[in-house]
N, CA, C and O atoms as CSV, one atom per row, in Angstrom:
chain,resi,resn,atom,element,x,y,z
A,1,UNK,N,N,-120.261,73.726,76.489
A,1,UNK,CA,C,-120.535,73.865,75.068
A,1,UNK,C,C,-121.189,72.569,74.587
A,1,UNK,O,O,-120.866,71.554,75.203
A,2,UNK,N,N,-122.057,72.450,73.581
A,2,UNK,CA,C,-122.930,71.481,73.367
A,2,UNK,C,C,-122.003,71.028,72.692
A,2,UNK,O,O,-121.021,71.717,72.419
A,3,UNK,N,N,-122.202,69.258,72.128
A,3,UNK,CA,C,-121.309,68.734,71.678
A,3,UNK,C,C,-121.529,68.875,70.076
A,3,UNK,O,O,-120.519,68.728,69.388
A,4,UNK,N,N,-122.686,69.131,69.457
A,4,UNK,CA,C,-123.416,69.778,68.147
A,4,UNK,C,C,-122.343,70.917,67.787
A,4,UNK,O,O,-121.823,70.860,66.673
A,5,UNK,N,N,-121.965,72.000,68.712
A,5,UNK,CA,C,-121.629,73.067,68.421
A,5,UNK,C,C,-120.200,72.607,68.126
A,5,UNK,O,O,-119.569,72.817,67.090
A,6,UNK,N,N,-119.786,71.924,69.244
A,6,UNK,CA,C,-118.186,71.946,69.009
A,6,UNK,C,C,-117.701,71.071,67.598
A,6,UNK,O,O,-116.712,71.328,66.912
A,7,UNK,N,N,-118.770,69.883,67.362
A,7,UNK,CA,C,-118.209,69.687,66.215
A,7,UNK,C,C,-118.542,70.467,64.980
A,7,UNK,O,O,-117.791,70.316,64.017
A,8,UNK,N,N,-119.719,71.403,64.858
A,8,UNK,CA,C,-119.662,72.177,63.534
A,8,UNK,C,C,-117.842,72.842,63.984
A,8,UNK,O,O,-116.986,72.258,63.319
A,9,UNK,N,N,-117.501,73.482,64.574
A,9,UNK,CA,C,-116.203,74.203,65.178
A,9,UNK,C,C,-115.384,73.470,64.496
A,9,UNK,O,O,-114.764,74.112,63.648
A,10,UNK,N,N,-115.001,71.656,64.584
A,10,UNK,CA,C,-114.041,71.328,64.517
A,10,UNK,C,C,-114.522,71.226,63.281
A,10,UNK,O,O,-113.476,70.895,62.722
A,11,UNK,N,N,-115.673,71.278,62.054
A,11,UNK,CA,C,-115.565,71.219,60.672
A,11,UNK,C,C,-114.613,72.158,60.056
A,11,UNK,O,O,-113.569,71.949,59.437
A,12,UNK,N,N,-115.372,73.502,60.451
A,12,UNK,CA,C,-115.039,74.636,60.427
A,12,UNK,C,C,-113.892,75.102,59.761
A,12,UNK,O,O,-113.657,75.660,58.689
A,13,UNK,N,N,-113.004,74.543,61.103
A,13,UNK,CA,C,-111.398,74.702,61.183
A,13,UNK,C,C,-111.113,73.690,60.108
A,13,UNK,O,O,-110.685,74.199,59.072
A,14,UNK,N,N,-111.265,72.177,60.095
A,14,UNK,CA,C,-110.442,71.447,59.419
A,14,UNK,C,C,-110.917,71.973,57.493
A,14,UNK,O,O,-110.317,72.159,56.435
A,15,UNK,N,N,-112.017,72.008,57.894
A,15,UNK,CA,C,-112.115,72.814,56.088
A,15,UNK,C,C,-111.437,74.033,55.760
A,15,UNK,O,O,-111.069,74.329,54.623
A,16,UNK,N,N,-111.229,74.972,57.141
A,16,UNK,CA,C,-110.588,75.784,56.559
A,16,UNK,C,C,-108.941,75.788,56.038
A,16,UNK,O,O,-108.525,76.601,55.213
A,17,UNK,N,N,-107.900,74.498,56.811
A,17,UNK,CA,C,-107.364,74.103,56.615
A,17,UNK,C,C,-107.046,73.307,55.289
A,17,UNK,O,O,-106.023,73.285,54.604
A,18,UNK,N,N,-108.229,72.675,55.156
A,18,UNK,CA,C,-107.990,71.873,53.883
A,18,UNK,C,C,-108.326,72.613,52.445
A,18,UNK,O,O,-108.038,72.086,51.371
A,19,UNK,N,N,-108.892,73.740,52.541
A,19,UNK,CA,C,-109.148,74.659,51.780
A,19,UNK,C,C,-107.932,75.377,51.007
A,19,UNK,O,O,-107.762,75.502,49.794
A,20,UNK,N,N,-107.010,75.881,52.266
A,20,UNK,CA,C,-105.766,76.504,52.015
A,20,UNK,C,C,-104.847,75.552,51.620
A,20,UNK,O,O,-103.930,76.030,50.952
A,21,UNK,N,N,-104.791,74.357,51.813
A,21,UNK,CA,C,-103.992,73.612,51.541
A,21,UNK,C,C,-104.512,72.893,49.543
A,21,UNK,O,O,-103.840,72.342,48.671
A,22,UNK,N,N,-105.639,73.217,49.604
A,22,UNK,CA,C,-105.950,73.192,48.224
A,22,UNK,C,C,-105.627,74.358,47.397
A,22,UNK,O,O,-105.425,74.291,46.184
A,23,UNK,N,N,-105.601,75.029,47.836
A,23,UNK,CA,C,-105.060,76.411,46.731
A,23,UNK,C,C,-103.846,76.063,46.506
A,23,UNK,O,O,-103.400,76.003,45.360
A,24,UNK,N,N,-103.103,75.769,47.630
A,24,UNK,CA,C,-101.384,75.897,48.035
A,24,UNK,C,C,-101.146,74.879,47.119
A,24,UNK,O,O,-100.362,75.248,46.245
A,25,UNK,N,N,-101.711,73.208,46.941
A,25,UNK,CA,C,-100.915,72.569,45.898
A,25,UNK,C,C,-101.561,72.339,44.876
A,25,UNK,O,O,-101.019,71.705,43.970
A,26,UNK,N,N,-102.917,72.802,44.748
A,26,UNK,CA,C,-103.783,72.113,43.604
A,26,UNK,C,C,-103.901,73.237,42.743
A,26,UNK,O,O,-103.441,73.288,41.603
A,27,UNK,N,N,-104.787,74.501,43.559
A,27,UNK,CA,C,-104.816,75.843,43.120
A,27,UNK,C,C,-105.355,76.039,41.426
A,27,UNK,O,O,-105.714,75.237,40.564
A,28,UNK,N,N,-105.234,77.192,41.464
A,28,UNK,CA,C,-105.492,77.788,39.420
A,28,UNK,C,C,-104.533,78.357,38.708
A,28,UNK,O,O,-104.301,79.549,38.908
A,29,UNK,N,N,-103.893,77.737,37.882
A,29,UNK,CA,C,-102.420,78.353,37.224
A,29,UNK,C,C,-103.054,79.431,36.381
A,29,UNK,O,O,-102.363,80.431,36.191
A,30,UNK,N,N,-104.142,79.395,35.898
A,30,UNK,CA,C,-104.119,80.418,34.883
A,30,UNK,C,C,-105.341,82.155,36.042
A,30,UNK,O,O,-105.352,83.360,35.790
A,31,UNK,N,N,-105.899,81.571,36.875
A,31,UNK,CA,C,-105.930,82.679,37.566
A,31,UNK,C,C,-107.517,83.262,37.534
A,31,UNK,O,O,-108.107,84.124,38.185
A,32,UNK,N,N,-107.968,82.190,36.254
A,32,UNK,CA,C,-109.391,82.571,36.367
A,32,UNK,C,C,-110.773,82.117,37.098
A,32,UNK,O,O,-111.893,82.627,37.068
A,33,UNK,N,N,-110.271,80.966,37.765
A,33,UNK,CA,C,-111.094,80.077,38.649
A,33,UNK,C,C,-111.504,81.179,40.222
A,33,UNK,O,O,-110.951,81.913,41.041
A,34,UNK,N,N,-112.870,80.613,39.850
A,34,UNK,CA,C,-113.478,81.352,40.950
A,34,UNK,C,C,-113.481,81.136,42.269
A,34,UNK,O,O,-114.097,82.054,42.811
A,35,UNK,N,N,-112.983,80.159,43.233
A,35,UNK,CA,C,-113.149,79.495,44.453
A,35,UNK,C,C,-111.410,79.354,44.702
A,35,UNK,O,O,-110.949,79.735,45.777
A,36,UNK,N,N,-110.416,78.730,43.536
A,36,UNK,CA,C,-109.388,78.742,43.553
A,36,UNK,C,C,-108.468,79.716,43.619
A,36,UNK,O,O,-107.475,79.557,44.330
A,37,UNK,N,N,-108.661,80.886,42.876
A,37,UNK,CA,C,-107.776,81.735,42.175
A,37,UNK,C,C,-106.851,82.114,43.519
A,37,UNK,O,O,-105.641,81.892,43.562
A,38,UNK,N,N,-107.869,82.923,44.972
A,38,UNK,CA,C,-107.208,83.138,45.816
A,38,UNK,C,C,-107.290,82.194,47.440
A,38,UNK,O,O,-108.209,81.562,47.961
A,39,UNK,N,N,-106.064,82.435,47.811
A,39,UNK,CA,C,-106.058,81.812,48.844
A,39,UNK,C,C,-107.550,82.031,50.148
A,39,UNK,O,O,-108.227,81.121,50.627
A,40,UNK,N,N,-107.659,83.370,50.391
A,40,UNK,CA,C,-108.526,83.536,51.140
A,40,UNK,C,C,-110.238,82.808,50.297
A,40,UNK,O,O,-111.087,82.309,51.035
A,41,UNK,N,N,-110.397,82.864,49.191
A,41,UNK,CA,C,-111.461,82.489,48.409
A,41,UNK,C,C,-111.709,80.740,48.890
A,41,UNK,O,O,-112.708,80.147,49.295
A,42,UNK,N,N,-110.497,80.358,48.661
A,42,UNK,CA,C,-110.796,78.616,48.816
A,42,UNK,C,C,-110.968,78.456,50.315
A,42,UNK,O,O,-112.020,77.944,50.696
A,43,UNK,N,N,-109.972,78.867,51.304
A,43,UNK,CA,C,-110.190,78.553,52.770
A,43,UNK,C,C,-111.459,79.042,53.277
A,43,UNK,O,O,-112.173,78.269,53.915
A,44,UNK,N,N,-111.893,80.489,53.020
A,44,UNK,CA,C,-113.517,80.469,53.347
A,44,UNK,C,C,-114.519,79.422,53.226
A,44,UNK,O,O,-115.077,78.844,54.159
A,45,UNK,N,N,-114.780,79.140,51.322
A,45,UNK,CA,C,-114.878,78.003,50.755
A,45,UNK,C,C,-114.751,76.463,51.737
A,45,UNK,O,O,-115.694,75.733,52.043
A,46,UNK,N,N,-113.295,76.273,52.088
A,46,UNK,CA,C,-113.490,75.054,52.450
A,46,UNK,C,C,-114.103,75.319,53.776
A,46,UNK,O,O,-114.877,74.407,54.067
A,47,UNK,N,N,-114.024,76.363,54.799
A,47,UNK,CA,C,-114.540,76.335,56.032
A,47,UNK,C,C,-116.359,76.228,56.378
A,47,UNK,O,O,-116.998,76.131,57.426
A,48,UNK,N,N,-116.695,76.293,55.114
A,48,UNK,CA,C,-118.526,76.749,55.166
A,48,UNK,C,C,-118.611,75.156,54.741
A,48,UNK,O,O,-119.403,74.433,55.345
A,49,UNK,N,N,-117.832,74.658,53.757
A,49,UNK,CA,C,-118.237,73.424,53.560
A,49,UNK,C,C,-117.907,72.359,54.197
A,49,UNK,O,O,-118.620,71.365,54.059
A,50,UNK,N,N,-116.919,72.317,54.924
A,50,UNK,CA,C,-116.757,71.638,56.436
A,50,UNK,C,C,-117.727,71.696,57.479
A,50,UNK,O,O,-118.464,70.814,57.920
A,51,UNK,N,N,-117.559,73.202,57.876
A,51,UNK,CA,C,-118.939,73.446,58.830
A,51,UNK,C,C,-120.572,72.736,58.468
A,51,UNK,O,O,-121.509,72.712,59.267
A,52,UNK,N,N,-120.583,72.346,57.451
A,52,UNK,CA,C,-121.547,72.305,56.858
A,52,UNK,C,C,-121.877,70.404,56.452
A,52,UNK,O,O,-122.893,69.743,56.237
A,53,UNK,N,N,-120.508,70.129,56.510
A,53,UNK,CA,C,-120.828,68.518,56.240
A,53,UNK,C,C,-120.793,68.036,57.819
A,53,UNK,O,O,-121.528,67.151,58.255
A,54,UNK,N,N,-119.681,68.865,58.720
A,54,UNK,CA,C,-120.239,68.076,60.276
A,54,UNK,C,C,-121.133,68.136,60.655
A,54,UNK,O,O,-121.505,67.328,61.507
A,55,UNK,N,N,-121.976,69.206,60.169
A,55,UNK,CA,C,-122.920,69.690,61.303
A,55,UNK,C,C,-124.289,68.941,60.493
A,55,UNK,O,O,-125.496,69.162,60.595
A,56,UNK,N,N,-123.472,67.918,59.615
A,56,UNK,CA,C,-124.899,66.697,59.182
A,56,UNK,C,C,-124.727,65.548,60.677
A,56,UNK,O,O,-125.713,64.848,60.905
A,57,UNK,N,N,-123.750,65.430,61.431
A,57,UNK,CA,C,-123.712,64.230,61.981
A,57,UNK,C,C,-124.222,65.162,63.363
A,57,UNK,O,O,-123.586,64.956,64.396
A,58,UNK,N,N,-124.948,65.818,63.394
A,58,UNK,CA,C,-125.501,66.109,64.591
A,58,UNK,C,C,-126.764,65.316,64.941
A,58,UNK,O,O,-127.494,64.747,64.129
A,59,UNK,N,N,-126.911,65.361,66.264
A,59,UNK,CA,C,-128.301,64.612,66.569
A,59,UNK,C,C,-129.268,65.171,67.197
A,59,UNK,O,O,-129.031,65.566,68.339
A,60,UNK,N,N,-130.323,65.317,66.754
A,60,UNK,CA,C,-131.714,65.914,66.590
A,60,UNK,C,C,-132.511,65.300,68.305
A,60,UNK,O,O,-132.480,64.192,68.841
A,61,UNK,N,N,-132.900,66.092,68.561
A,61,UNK,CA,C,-133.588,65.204,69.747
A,61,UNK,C,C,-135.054,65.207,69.360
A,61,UNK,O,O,-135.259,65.409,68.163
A,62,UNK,N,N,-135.978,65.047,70.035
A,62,UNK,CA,C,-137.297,64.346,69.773
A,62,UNK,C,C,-138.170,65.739,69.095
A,62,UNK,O,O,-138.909,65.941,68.132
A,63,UNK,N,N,-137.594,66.525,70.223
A,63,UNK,CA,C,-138.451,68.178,69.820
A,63,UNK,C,C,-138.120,68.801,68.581
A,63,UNK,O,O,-138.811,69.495,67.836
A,64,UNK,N,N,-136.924,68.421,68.499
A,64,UNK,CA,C,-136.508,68.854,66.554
A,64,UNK,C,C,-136.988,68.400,65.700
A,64,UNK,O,O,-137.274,69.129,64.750
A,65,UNK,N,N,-137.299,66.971,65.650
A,65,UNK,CA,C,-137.989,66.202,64.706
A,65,UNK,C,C,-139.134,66.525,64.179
A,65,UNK,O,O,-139.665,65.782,63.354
């Protein structure tokens, strides 16, 4: 497995983690927040945006550029 791939993977996961763990203590008391309201909403949420900030520290080789 390329090492590019595995770390979008390990974004992935840890956003999706930190996602759920944002609903769980931070969350929306009143129920109308769009990303918050549900659990599955924020962990998706955090998993695209994890995936998405590791997969900045990837490295490009000459032909990508």
């Amino acid at each position: 497995m390329k090492k590019s791939t595995l770390l979008t993977i390990i974004g992935v996961v840890l956003g999706a983690i930190f996602g759920y763990l944002y609903w769980k203590y931070v969350g929306c008391s009143s129920g109308t927040c769009a990303i918050t309201s549900k659990p599955i909403n924020s962990t998706l949420y955090g998993a695209v945006m994890g995936g998405l900030l590791f997969s900045l520290f990837e490295k490009k080789s000459e032909i990508e550029k």
